[in-house]
Each structure stands twice: as structure tokens, then as C-alpha cells.
C-alpha positions, 0 to 999 in steps of 0.5 A, a space after each residue: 203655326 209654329 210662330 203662334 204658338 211660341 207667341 201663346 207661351 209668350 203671353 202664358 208665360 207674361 200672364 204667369 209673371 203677372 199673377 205671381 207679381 200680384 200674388 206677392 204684392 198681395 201677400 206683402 200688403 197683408 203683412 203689412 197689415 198684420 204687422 199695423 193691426 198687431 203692433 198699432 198702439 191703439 186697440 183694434 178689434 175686427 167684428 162681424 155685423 152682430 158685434 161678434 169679434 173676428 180678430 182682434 190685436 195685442 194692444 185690445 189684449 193687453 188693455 182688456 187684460 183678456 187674452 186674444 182666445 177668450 176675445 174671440 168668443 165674445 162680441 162688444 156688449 160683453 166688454 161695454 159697461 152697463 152705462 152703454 151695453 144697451 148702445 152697441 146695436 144702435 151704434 153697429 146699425 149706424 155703422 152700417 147705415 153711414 159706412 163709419 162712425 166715431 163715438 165715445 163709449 166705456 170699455 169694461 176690464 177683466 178686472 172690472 176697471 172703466 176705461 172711457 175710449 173714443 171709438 172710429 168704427 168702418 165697414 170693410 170686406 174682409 174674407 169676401 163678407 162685410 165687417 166692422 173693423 174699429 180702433 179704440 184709443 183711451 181718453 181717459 187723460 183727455 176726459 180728466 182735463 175736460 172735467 178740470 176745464 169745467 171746474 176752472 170754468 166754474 171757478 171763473 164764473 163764480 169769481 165772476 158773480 162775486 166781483 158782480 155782487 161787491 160792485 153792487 153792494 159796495 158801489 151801488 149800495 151806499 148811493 141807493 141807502 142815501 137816496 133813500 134817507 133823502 125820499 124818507 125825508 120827503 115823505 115825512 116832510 121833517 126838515 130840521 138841518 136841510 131845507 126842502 130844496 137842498 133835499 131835492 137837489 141832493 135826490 136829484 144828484 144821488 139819482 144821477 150818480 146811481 145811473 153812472 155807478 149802474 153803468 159803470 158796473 155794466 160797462 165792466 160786464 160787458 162794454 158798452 162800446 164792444 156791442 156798438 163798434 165791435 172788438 177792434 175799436 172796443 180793444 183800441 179804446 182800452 188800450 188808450 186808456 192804458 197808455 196814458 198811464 205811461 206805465 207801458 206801451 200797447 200798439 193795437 193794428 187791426 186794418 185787417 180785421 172786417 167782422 161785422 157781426 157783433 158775436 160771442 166770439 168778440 166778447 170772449 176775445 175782449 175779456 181774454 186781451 184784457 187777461 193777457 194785458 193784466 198778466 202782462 204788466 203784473 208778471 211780465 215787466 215788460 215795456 211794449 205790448 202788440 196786438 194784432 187782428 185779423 180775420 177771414 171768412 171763416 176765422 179770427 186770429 189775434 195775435 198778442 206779443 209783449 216783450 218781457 221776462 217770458 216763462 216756462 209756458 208747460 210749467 203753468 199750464 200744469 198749475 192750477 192757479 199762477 198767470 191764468 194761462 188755463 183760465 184764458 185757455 178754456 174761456 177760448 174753447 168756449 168759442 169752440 177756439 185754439 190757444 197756442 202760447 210760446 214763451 222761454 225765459 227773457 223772450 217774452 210773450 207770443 200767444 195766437 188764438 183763432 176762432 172759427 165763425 159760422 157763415 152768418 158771423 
């Protein structure tokens, strides 16, 4: 009996130890907690299921320029612009539907500045009652370099359209002018310098020069050998070309390339190796340029290295104009791509960009 009973004080005792083990471990993780939610540097905020906030950290504070108080009597439509006030039971609906969600919205200062901020919002117990806990982190910066990508987008494209319509004008123009003067005579039948025959032939030989300026304007567009036989040819037979001038060597390896599927992707990736290529011999004075391809299921990587006088990569990329580095960056994130550039002085070139492809491609 007595045996019994110094087991039952045994397993108290146990039990006991247990129950403070798990008490402190519990205690440690919510400073822990506490010590993340007041010192993250993203804003936190803690809110009940109608958007009515429970908590919120330091870093909400200082950025609202709110103090935590006059938080705690507010909810999330009181610091949403207009613009996406009317949003917020719509998003807390999703929440609750998905379990978390991320979106953009607009968060409105004390003072009545706009701060654009990418919201990660989840649903978690807290206090033994569902809540909303969500961290806000400013994108501002990040919003600024998407409307400069668009406006260097533009820029391009309208470069673009410009180089399009000199081709025309001052390539096909002319020819088309000629032909013209030739058909004019015909149609008159006045024949006073060239006979009949010399006219025809003279139509006939404007005609086929029209239909090869028309192509070769197209083919700069748009080669026709990248929709026929794919990047890895297309990118091949350019750089061909290229050697033959002598003026630098191109090595192109492309064995484990297998994307069959004509697509956007290559077309983009084509006019960026020719960028590179260009800002190679213009700024590089390099002799050797290589050119790899590869590709799996699920992406394409091309691998480009010249061995030049190198640069300051961040410098450029800062600049508006200079080598086209932020015209090939954003052309690639057309294609949803990555473009990682490394480069110092009189180490040359290494840039990688990979594409992701959809499982059609």
C-alpha cells in the first residue's frame, strides 16, 4: 500500500514537472512572439473577422504615424485610401473562404500620405477565437521601378515603330515611287527615251527587288528562320554572319536545347542575344563571345559570356540610357523571365536569364 502510494507521488510529481516544462516553453514562445510582432520591420497588424484591429506593432505605428491607442480603435477601412476602402470586406471574406491571402492595397497616413503596400493576410486562433493577423510591407520603391519598366517598355516599342516606318519610307519607298513612274507610263503609252519592252522589264525587275526589300524588312522584325527552325538555329545562323566579318569570335552550343514549340519566349530571347551581341562589339572590345542553351521541361536558360573590358553592372543599371542593360531586363520580364547580370572591370561579361515555359511549350 504504502508502495502505491509513493508511486501516485511519483507520477504528481512527474506530471507537475511536465506541466511547468510546457508552461515555460509556452511562455518563451510568446516572447519570442512578442519580441517578432514588435520588432519585425514590416508593419503587423492583428484584427478581428470584421476588420476591428486587436493588436498591432511598432513598425504599423511609426508608418501610420498613429500611436498603438488610437490604433486599437480603429479597424482597416478607416486606414485604406478610397481608391480600396470599399475592397476590405471583400479581401476579409477571402481570407476567411482561403485561409490566407496576398493583394496589394493602399494604406492612408495620419497626415494623409498614400503608401502603395503588399498585404500577406491568414486566419489564426488567437485568445481561442478565430483572427486576422497580416503583415504589410511598403512597395512603394517596388511600384516606381514597375512604372519606369513601363515607360522603358514604351520607349523601346516606339523605337521600335520608328526604325519600322524609315525601313519603309526609305527602303521600300523609293522602289514603290519608281514602279510607279514605269505603270504611269504604260498606262499612257508614251514611250519617248525607253521602249515598251525596257519598261516591262524595268517593272518586272523594280517588282522583285520590292518583294525582297519587303522581306528583308520583315526578316528584321521577325526572322523568318527563328519561326521555321526555332532559337537555337535562328541565334546560329546570326552569329555565322558575324564571324565572317572577323571582327570577333561567337561560339554558339545549343546540344541541350529541345524546345520545339515555336513561342514568344524565343522570339523575345532572340532579339535579347542580339542586344547583348551589339553591346558586346560597341562597348566591350572583347575577342570571343559564348553562347549557351539549354533548356528543361519547365524552363530555358541562356547563358551569355564575352570576354571584355567588363563594368560596373549596378552603375548601369541606375542609368536610364548607357549599354541597354534595363532594355534587356524588362524585355525578358515580358516573358515572365529573370535576368541576373555579373560583371567587374576587365573581367568581362557573364549574364543568365531563365525563362519559365507552360507545359504546352
Amino acid at each position: 500500500m504504502k508502495l502505491a502510494k509513493n508511486e501516485d507521488n511519483t507520477n504528481k510529481e512527474n506530471l507537475l514537472e511536465k506541466l511547468a516544462s510546457a508552461e515555460e516553453a509556452l511562455l518563451s514562445s510568446e516572447k519570442k512572439f512578442k519580441f517578432l510582432f514588435d520588432y519585425s520591420s514590416d508593419e503587423i497588424f492583428l484584427a478581428d473577422l470584421e476588420g476591428r484591429f486587436i493588436e498591432v506593432n511598432k513598425r504599423a505605428c511609426e508608418s501610420l504615424g498613429y500611436s498603438r491607442d488610437e490604433i486599437l480603435f480603429m479597424k482597416f477601412t478607416d486606414i485604406k485610401t478610397p481608391k480600396y476602402r470599399q475592397q476590405v470586406s471583400r479581401n476579409i471574406q477571402k481570407i476567411i473562404e482561403l485561409g490566407k491571402l496576398t493583394y496589394e492595397t493602399e494604406h492612408l497616413t495620419k497626415t494623409g500620405a498614400l503608401i502603395p503596400i503588399e498585404m500577406k493576410s491568414r486566419i489564426i486562433n488567437f485568445n481561442n477565437k478565430q483572427a486576422i493577423i497580416s503583415v504589410a510591407r511598403n512597395i512603394a520603391a517596388r511600384k516606381a521601378m514597375e512604372h519606369r519598366m513601363l515607360s522603358l517598355m514604351i520607349e523601346t516599342e516606339e523605337k521600335e515603330r520608328k526604325r519600322f516606318a524609315a525601313d519603309l519610307h526609305d527602303e521600300l519607298g523609293p522602289i514603290l515611287s519608281t514602279l510607279k513612274l514605269y505603270t504611269d507610263l504604260l498606262k499612257k503609252d508614251e514611250f519617248k527615251n525607253i521602249n515598251r519592252e525596257d519598261v516591262l522589264k524595268n517593272v518586272d525587275e523594280l517588282s522583285d527587288l520590292a518583294i525582297r526589300t519587303a522581306k528583308q524588312i520583315s526578316a528584321k522584325i521577325t526572322p523568318t528562320i527563328l519561326h521555321d527552325f526555332g532559337l537555337a538555329v535562328a541565334i546560329d545562323e546570326f552569329c555565322k554572319f558575324i564571324n565572317e566579318s572577323g571582327a570577333i569570335h561567337i561560339r554558339v552550343k545549343s546540344e541541350n536545347y529541345k524546345v520545339k514549340t515555336r513561342n514568344l519566349a524565343e522570339t523575345v530571347l532572340y532579339q535579347t542575344t542580339k542586344e547583348l551581341i551589339n553591346n558586346t562589339i560597341k562597348h566591350a572590345s572583347a575577342n570571343n563571345i559564348t553562347i549557351e542553351l539549354r533548356s528543361t521541361d519547365s524552363q530555358i536558360v541562356l547563358y551569355y559570356r564575352d570576354d571584355g573590358i567588363g563594368f560596373d553592372v549596378k552603375r548601369q543599371l541606375d542609368l536610364s540610357i548607357g549599354l541597354g542593360l534595363n532594355n534587356i531586363v524588362n524585355k525578358v520580364r515580358t516573358i515572365h523571365g529573370n535576368c541576373d547580370f555579373h560583371s567587374e572591370t576587365g573581367e568581362g561579361l557573364m549574364v543568365v536569364i531563365t525563362v519559365k515555359l507552360d507545359k504546352e511549350e
